[in-house]
C-alpha positions as CSV (number, residue, x, y, z in Angstrom):
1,X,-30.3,11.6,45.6
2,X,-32.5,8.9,44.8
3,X,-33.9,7.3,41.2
4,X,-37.1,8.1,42.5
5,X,-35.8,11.8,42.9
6,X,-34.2,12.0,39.6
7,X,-37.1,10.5,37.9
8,X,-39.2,13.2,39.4
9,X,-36.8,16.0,38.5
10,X,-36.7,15.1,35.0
11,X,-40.2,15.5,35.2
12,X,-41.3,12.0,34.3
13,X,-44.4,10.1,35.6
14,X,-43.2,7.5,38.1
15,X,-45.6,4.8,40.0
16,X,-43.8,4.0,43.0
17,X,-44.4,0.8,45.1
18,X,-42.7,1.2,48.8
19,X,-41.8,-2.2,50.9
20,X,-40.0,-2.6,53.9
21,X,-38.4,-5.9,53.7
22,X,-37.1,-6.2,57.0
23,X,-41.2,-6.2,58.5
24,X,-41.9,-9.7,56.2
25,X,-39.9,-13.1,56.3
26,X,-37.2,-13.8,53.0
27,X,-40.4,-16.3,51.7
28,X,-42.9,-13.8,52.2
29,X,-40.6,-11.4,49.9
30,X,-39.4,-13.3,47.8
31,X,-41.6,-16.4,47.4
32,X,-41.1,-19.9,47.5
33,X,-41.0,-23.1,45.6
34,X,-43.0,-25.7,47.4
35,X,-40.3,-29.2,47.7
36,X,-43.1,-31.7,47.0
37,X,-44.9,-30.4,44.1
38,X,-42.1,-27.9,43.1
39,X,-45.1,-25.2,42.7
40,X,-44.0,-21.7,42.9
41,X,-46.3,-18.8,45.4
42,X,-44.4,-15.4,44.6
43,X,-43.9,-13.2,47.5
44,X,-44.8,-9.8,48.0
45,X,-41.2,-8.4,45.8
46,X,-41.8,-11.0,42.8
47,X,-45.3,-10.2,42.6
48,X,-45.0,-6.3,42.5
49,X,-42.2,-7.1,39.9
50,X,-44.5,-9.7,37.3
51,X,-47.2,-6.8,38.0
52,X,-44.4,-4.1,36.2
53,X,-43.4,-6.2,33.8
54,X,-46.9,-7.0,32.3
55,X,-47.7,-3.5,32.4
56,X,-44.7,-2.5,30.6
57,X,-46.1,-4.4,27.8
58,X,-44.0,-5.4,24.4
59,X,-41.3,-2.8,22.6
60,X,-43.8,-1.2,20.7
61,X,-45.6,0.1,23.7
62,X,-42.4,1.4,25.3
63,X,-42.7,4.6,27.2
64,X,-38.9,6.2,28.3
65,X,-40.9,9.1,30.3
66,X,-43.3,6.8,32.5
67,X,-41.4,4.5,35.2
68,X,-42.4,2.1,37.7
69,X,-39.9,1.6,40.5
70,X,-40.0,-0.6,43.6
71,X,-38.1,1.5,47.0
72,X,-37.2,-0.1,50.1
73,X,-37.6,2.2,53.2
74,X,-34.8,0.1,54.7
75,X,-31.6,-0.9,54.2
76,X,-31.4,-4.7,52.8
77,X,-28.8,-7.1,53.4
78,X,-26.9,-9.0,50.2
79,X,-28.7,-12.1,51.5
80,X,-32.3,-10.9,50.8
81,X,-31.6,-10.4,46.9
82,X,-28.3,-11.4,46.3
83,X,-27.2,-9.1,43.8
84,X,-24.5,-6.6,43.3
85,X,-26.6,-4.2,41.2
86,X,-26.9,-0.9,43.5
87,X,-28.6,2.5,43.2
88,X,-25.7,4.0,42.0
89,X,-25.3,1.9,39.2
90,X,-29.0,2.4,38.1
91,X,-28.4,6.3,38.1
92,X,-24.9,5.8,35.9
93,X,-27.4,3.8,33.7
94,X,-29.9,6.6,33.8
95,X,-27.3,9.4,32.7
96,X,-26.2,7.9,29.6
């Protein structure tokens, strides 16, 4: 089962944004910094994410029954995000 599914099932409003990372480059992802200015273009991942964030807005405005979740239709390699932080560990997040 997925968050996306368990989200749903408990009923609460979820805006989902779908990427397939393996049909863009790592830049075009992620983004990069440019080496002679040291200027930073997001990629498609960081922009979706700034976009969540500034909707989620401060505490105050804090809404536990609307998400907004980013799903990759394709398994990613460690190299792409280089994180340990797995579904799994979201949904034993989601359960406390």
């Amino acid at each position: 089962m997925t968050i996306f599914q368990v989200l749903q099932q408990q009923k609460r409003k979820v805006q989902a944004y779908t990427l397939n990372p393996k049909a863009i480059s790592r830049i075009h992802l992620l983004g990069l910094i440019d080496p002679a200015t040291r200027e930073w273009t997001d990629g498609v991942l960081t922009k979706i994410a700034r976009l969540i964030v500034s909707d989620a807005g401060s505490e105050d405005n804090l809404n536990l029954n609307e998400f907004e979740v980013i799903i990759f239709d394709t398994f990613i390699q460690k190299l792409y995000l280089g994180s340990s932080v797995t579904e799994t560990s979201i949904l034993n997040g989601l359960k406390h």
